[in-house]
Every structure is written in structure tokens, then in C-alpha cells.
C-alpha positions, 0 to 999 in steps of 0.5 A, a space after each residue: 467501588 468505581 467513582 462515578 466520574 470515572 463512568 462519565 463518557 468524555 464530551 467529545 464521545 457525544 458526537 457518536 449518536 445513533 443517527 447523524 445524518 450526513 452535512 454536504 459542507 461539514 467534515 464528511 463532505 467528501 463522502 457525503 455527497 457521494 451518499 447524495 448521488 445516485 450513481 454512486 448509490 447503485 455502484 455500492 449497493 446502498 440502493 438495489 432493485 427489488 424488494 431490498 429497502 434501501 439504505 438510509 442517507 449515510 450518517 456521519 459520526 464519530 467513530 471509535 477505531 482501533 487501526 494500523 496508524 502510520 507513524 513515521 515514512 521512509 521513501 527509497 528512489 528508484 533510478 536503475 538502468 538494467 542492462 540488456 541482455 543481462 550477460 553477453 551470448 558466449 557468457 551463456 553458451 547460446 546455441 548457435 544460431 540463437 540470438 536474445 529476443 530484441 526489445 523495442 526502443 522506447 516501449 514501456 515494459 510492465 512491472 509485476 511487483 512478485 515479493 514484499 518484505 521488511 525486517 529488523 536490523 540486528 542493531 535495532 536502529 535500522 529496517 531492511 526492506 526488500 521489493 522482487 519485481 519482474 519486468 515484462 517487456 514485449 518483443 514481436 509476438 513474444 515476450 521477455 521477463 527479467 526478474 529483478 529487486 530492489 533493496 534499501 534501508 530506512 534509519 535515522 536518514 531517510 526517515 521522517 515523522 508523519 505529523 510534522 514531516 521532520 527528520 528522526 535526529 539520530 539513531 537512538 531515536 529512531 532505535 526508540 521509533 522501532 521498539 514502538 512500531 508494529 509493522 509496516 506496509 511497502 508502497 511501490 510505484 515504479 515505470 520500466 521503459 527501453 532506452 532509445 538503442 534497446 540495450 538497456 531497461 530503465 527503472 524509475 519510481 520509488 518505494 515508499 515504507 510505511 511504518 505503523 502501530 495498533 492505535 485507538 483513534 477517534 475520527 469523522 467518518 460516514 457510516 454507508 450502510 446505516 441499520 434497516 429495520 428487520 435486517 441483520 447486518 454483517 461485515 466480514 472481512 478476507 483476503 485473496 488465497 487463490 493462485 498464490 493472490 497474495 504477496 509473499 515474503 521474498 526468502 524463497 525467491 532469488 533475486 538476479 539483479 538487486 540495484 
């Protein structure tokens, strides 16, 4: 037979009610005032022409979740000057006549982001990621791309605690970081610019990795689209697939260059 006690729902679990409504000054502010707007009402579907009731005001509640938790962050700089053309025209054997495309000085180049990866070191103690990029740089009517990567290391070093923002001591603790992670996720944020003399491709930025684990969490959060009566309602979540949307692993994808 279960005690009774060990039924009771904790206190905190009582702020979950089946309507919250939403406080402009409390922890939901942010959102609740977006609920306040109509604008914004429009824009997310709360309020629809035609014969659709509208959603009530958006509750704020607690909220019982189980998600990916980041837990620790590693940050890579990214400071590459890539030269251009790559390799020297009899390198290469150019017919004759054939020249590279000339890129302009000072024109910023688009980044493409083509693959993403992360894996384990065999020591346990250390994550190497790997980050293929294309970079897209105008020339006349033309353009030029020139694959490239980025690869790093995140261990005890460059690795900090997301609460407290302090270093992982040594690499037993990061080796006892690793065997509670569950994955990561990459967060690139690069700029590719011609030098002044267009000879070279400067990549500035940096890669931020980000390592998580499956965690319960209770949290404030604003439920949006709060029940209407005599609707179903469903969320169903999904990813792009078409036209290969998604990033994919970089085993297949050669990297030319790798700073």
C-alpha cells in the first residue's frame, strides 16, 4: 500500500491551474504583453478573421517539461584569413588564357553553413566538433565559392558551467561532464570579408557548442493558445526533409581547408 504523503502534489506544482491569466509586471511579462497586442495577436494566429473563436488572454503558469537543458558551453574564435586563389594557376595547370574570377576588395562574402558534427574523443575527456562552410563571394556577373572548416576541441580549457560561468577544473571533470551529457547543439556566427588587395578571404566570428541533457524542469511559461471550447487541439512538431533542408553529418563532405 503507498502512503498517502507520497501522493501529495508539491506546493510549488499548485501554481499550474487550469486558467492563469496573464500579469503585464509578473515572470511572464515579456510574453504577456505580446498577448496584450494586436498585432501580434494576428501575426500568431491567436485572433483569425472568420468564423474561428478567438483564443483566450494567454495563461501564464507553471509548467511541468521535460527538455534538452544546456549544461555547460564551449566557445571556439574564429580568426582565419583564407588566401586567394587558393593555390598558384601552374599549381593547377589553367589553360592558358584562364585566369581565377577577381573578387572585390572589401565586399562581404556569404557564409553558407553545409555540415555540423560533434563526437566523443576516445579518452572521454574531450568533444571534437567539426563545422563545413562555403563561402560565397561575388565576382562581376559571377560568383565564387570556396569550401572550407572549422575544427576544434571543447575540454577542461575552454569549458565552462552554464550557471555559474566557471571553468571545468581539470579533465577528470570534464571526463565526469561528458558521461552525463546527451548531446549538443553547434551555434555558428561567422562574417567572411575581401581584404583591401583581394587576395585574401577574411573569416571572423565564432562557434559556440553547446552541451546538453534530457532534464525535468518546472518553469513560467505563457500557454498562447489556451483551450476554445468545442475545438480539438493539436501540436505536432516536424522538420524540414526537402532538398536535403537539414544539416547534415560532415563524414561524406571533404574539407579542402581546415583552420
Amino acid at each position: 500500500m503507498i502512503e498517502e504523503y507520497k501522493l501529495e502534489v508539491p506546493e510549488f506544482a499548485s501554481l499550474r491551474q487550469e486558467n492563469c491569466p496573464c500579469n503585464t509586471d509578473g515572470p511572464c511579462s515579456e510574453c504577456c504583453n505580446k498577448g496584450q497586442n494586436a498585432t501580434c495577436n494576428i501575426a500568431t494566429g491567436r485572433t483569425v478573421p472568420g468564423n474561428v473563436p478567438n483564443h483566450p488572454g494567454p495563461n501564464c503558469c507553471c509548467h511541468d517539461i521535460c527538455v534538452e537543458e544546456v549544461t555547460h558551453i564551449c566557445t571556439h574564435v574564429v580568426n582565419v584569413d583564407i588566401p586567394y586563389p587558393p593555390v598558384g594557376r601552374c599549381r593547377i595547370n589553367l589553360p592558358q588564357g584562364v585566369t581565377f574570377p577577381t573578387l572585390t576588395p572589401n565586399e562581404v562574402c556569404q557564409v553558407v553553413i553545409t555540415c555540423a558534427e560533434e563526437e566523443l574523443d576516445a579518452s572521454c575527456q574531450a568533444i571534437n566538433v567539426q563545422v563545413g562552410i562555403m563561402i560565397i563571394c561575388q565576382s562581376g556577373q559571377c560568383a565564387v565559392a570556396l569550401p572550407t572548416c572549422i575544427r576544434f576541441t571543447c575540454d577542461f580549457s575552454n569549458t565552462f558551467d552554464f550557471a555559474t560561468c566557471t571553468g571545468v577544473p581539470n579533465a577528470a571533470a570534464m571526463r565526469e561532464i561528458i558521461s552525463k551529457t546527451d548531446g549538443s547543439c553547434i551555434k555558428a556566427v561567422l562574417r567572411a570579408q575581401v581584404n583591401a588587395t583581394g587576395d585574401r578571404i577574411e573569416l571572423r566570428g565564432k562557434i559556440i557548442d553547446k552541451l546538453w541533457r534530457h532534464e525535468n524542469l518546472w518553469v513560467m511559461a505563457v500557454q498562447p493558445y489556451p483551450e476554445i471550447e468545442n475545438f480539438a487541439q493539436f501540436t505536432v512538431k516536424s522538420e524540414f526533409t526537402t532538398f536535403s533542408h537539414n544539416f547534415p553529418l560532415c563524414n561524406n563532405i571533404a574539407c579542402p581547408t581546415c583552420p
